[in-house]
C-alpha positions in Angstrom: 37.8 -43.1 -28.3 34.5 -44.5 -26.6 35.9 -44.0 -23.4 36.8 -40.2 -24.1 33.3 -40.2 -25.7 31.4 -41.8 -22.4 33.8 -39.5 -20.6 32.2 -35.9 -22.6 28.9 -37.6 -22.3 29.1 -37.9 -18.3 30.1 -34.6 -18.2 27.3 -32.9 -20.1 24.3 -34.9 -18.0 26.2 -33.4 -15.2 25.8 -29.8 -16.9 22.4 -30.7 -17.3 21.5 -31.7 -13.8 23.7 -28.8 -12.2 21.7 -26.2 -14.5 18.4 -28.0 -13.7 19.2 -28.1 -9.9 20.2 -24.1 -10.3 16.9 -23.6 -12.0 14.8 -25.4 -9.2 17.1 -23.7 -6.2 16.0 -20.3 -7.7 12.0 -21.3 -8.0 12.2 -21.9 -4.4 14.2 -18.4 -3.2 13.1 -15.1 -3.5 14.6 -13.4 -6.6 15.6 -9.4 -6.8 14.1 -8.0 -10.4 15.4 -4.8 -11.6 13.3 -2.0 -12.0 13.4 0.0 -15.3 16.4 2.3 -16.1 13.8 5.1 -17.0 12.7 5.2 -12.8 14.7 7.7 -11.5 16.7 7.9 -7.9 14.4 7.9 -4.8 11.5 6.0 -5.8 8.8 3.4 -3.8 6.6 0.9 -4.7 3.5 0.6 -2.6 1.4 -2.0 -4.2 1.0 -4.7 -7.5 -1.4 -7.0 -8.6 -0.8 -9.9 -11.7 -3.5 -11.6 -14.1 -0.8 -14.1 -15.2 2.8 -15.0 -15.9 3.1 -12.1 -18.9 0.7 -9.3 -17.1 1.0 -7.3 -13.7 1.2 -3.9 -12.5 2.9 -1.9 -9.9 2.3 1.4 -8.8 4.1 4.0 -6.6 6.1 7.0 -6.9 9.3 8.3 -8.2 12.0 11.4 -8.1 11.0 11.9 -4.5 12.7 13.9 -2.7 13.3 15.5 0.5 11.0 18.7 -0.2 9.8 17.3 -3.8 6.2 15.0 -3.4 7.6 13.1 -6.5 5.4 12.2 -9.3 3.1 8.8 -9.6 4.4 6.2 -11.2 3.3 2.7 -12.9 5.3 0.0 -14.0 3.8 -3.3 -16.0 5.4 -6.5 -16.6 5.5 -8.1 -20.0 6.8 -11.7 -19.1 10.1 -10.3 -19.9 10.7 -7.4 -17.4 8.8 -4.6 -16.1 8.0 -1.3 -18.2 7.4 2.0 -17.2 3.7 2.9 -18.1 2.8 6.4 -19.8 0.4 8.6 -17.9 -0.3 10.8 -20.4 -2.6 13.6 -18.9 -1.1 13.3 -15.7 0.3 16.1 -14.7 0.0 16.0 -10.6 3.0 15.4 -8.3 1.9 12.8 -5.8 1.8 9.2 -5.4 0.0 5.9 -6.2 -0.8 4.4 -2.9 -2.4 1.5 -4.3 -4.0 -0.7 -7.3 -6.6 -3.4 -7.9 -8.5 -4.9 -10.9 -11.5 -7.5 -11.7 -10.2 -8.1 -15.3 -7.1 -6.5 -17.5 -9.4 -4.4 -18.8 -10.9 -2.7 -15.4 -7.8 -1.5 -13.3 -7.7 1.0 -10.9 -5.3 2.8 -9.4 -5.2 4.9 -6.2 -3.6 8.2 -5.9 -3.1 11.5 -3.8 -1.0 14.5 -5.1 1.2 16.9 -2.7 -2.1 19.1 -1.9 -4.0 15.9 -0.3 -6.5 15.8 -3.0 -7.5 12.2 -4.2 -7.1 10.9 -7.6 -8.6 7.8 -9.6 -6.8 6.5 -12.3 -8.2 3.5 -14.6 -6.5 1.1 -17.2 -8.8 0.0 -20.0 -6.6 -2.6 -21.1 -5.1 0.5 -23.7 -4.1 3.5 -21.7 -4.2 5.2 -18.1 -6.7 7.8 -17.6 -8.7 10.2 -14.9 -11.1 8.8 -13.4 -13.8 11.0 -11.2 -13.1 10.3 -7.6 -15.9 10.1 -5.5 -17.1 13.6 -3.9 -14.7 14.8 -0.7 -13.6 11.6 -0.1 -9.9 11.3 0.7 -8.8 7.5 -0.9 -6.2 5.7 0.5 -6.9 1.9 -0.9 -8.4 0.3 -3.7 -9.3 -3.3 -3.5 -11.2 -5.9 -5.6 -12.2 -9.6 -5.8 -15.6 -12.1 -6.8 -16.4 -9.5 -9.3 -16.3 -6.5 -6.7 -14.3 -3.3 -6.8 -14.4 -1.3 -3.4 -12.8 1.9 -2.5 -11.9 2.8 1.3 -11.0 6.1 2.3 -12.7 8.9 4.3 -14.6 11.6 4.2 -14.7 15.0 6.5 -12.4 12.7 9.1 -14.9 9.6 8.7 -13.6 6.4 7.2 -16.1 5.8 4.1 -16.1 2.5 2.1 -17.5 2.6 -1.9 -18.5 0.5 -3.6 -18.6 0.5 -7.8 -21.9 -0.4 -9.2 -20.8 -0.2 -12.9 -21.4 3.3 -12.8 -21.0 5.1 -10.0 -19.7 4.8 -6.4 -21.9 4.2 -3.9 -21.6 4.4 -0.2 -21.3 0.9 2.0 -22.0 1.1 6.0 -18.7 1.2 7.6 -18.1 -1.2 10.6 -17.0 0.2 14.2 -13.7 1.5 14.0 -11.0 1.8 11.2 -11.0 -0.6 8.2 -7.1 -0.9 6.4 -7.9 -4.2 4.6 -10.7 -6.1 3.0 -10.9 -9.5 1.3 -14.0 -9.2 -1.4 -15.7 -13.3 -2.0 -19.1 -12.0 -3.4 -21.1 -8.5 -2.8 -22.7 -9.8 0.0 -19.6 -11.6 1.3 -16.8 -9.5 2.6 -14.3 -9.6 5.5 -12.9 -6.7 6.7 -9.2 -6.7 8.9 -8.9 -3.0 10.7 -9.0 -1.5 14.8 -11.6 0.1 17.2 -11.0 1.5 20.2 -11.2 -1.7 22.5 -8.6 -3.4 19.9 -8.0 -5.4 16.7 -11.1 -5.7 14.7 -12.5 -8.5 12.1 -15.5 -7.6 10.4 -17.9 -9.5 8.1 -20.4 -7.7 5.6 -23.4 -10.2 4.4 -24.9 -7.7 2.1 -27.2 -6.4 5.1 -25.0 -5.0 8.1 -21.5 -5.8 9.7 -20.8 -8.5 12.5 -17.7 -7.4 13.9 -15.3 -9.3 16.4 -12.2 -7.8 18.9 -9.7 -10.5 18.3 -7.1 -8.9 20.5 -7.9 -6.3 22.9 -5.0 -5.5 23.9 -4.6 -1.7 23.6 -3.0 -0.3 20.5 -3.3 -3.9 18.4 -4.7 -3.5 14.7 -4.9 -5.4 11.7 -4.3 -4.7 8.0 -4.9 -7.6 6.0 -7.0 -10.4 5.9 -7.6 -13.6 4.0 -10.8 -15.6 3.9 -10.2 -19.3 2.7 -13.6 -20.5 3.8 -16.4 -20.1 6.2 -14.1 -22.0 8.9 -10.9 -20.5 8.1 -9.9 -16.9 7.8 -6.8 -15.2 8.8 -6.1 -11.7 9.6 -2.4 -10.0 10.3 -1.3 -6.8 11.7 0.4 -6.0 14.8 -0.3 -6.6 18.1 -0.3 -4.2 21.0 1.8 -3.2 23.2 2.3 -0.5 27.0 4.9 1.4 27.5 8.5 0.7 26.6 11.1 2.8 25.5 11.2 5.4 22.3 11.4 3.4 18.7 10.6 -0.1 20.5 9.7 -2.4 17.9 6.2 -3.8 17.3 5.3 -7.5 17.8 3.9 -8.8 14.5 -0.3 -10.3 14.9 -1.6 -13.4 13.2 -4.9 -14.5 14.0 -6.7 -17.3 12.4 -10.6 -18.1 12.5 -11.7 -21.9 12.8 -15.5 -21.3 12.5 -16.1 -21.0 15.8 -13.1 -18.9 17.5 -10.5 -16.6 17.1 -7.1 -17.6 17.8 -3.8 -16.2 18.0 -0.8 -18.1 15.7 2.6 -18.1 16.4 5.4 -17.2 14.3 9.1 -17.3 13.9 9.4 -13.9 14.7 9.1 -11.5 17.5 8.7 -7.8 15.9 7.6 -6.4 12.4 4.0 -5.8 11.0 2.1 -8.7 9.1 1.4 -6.7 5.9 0.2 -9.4 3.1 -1.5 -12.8 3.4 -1.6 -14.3 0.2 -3.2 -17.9 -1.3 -2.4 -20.3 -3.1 -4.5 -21.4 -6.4 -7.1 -23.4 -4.1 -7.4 -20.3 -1.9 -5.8 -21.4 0.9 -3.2 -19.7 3.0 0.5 -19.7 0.7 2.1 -16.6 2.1 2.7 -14.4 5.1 4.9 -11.4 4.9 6.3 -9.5 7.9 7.6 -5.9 7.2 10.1 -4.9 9.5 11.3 -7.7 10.9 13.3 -8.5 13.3 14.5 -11.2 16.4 15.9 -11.0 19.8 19.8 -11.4 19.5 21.7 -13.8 21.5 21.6 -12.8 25.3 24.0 -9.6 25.8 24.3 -8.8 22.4 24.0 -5.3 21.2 22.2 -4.3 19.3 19.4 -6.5 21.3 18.0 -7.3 17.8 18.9 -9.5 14.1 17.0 -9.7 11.2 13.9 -12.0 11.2 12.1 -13.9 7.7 10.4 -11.3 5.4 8.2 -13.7 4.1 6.7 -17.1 5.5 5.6 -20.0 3.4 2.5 -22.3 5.5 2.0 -25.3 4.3 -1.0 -25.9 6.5 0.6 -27.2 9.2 4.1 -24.9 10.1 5.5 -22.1 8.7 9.2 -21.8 6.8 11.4 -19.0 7.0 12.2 -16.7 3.9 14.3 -14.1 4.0 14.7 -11.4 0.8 18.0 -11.2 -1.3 21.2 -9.1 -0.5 20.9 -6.7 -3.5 24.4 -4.9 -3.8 24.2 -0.9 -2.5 20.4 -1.5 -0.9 19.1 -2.4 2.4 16.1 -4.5 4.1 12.3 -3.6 2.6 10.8 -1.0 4.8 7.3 -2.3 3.1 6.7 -5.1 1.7 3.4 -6.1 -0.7 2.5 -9.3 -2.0 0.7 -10.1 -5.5 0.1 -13.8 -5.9 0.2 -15.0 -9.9 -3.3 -16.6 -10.5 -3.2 -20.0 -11.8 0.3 -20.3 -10.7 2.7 -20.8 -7.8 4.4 -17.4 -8.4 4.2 -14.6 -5.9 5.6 -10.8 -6.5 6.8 -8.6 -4.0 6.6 -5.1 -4.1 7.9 -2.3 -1.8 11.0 0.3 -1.2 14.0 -0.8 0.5 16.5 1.2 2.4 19.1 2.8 0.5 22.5 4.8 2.1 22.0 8.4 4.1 18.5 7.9 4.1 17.7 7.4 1.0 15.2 4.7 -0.7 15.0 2.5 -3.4 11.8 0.2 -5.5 12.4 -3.0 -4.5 10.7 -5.7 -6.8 11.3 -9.5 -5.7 9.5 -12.9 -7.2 9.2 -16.2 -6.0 8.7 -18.9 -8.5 
């Protein structure tokens, strides 16, 4: 008896320790989240943002089709799974292109129906509603931080960048060039990650004008996001230029980091795709890279030349480790791929729309953590 009895003991620690070892294996891969039955076939994800473990948002479009603009969609998680959000009063076709917020009660959300014609949504922690957009101004990115909500988009074919007041929009300067990304610290403390026409662009706004720096010249090189950890480290991705080539030739990815004095170029383990998220952790510094896209050289006389690269790459201030997303049965890769870090915790979402078969697409959510 107490050896059958040490025996059934033995053999539930080990149940304990192989579900506990399960349990940390999956905090430390990249796990596919369904989506809600409600979404409908052909639907994208274009950005998210989270205000903790039980609250974050998602916007993009559904029941697009090949002549159809679909119709803009929002999805919230409860800490149990994501929702579908009613937009009652909504009645455009188009798409949410993107989504920020200072608080759960001030969220905006990006948008542009199948005419072209911009829309402002805003969550006051109750419903959706219209919001005026600003005057003529074609939006195409909403994005917020220190307190700070700004707008970029553009206006008669000039980029414009607005900034909300607590009333109103108002106008900011616009640096040289094109501006895709910003990184808000304070009013008077923004970076800006975008391209001119003598190459990839950093920007910095002190509340006065914009100093602006070409941190890769060569031609065609642009940069889409960037992350300010302090006044001696910022980082900016993209993709870097290229001349020549043939048709459809991938894009090398661009990582450039700032060390208070210079710009310079960091490698990583891969050689094509577009850098399309720099997150931090909950100090602020660099936690995650993620490449859209990408892709390797094969083994010498393989065909095709290329194999999949990492989607997503952790630094942990000195290297970077590869992570690539899950098979998910019936779907391919992510053909974008957004990044919404948890605050307050190590959890990160992804957010995009992955390749699904005859050319069709899928929402593709994924978490880490």
């Amino acid at each position: 008896m107490a050896r059958r009895l040490l025996v059934a003991a033995l053999a539930a620690a080990m149940t304990i320790v192989t579900a506990m070892t399960s349990a940390a294996a999956d905090t430390q891969s990249w796990q596919h989240v369904p989506v809600p039955a409600q979404v409908r076939p052909q639907a994208g994800l274009n950005e998210a943002v989270a205000f903790g473990p039980d609250r974050a948002w998602a916007v993009g479009a559904d029941a697009v089709g090949r002549e159809a603009p679909g119709f803009p969609l929002v999805l919230r998680w409860d800490g149990v799974a994501w929702q579908r959000q009613s937009l009652a009063g909504v009645g455009w076709q188009g798409e949410l292109l993107s989504i920020a917020a200072t608080s759960p009660t001030a969220v905006w959300a990006v948008g542009r129906d199948s005419a072209g014609g911009a829309h402002l949504l805003r969550y006051d922690g109750i419903a959706w509603a219209e919001s005026r957009p600003p005057r003529g101004v074609v939006l195409t990115k909403a994005v917020a931080g220190g307190g700070e909500t700004w707008l970029i988009g553009s206006r008669e074919g000039a980029q414009v960048l607005l900034r909300w007041d607590g009333r109103g929009w108002r106008d900011v300067p616009v640096p040289p060039g094109s501006v895709y990304g910003l990184h808000i610290l304070a009013a008077d403390d923004v970076w800006a990650a975008g391209d001119t026409a003598s190459g990839a662009a950093v920007s910095h706004w002190n509340g006065q004008a914009w100093q602006q720096t070409i941190v890769d010249a060569f031609p065609r090189s642009g940069l889409s996001s960037v992350l300010a950890v302090s006044p001696t480290e910022v980082w900016a991705g993209g993709t870097a230029g290229f001349v020549g080539g043939p048709v459809g030739r991938p894009i090398p990815p661009l990582l450039v980091r700032w060390d208070g004095q210079t710009w310079n170029r960091v490698t990583v383990p891969t050689d094509f795709g577009a850098i399309s998220s720099l997150v931090p952790t909950t100090s602020g510094a660099l936690a995650w890279v993620a490449v859209a896209r990408s892709q390797k050289w094969g083994p010498p006389g393989s065909y095709p030349p290329f194999v999949p690269g990492p989607d997503f790459l952790a630094w942990n201030g000195q290297s970077f480790t590869e992570h690539s997303e899950p098979v998910v049965p019936g779907e391919g890769g992510s053909s974008v791929v957004r990044l919404a870090p948890v605050p307050g915790t190590a959890t990160v979402w992804s957010v995009g729309r992955a390749d699904g078969p005859e050319g069709t697409f899928a929402p593709r959510i994924l978490r880490f953590g």
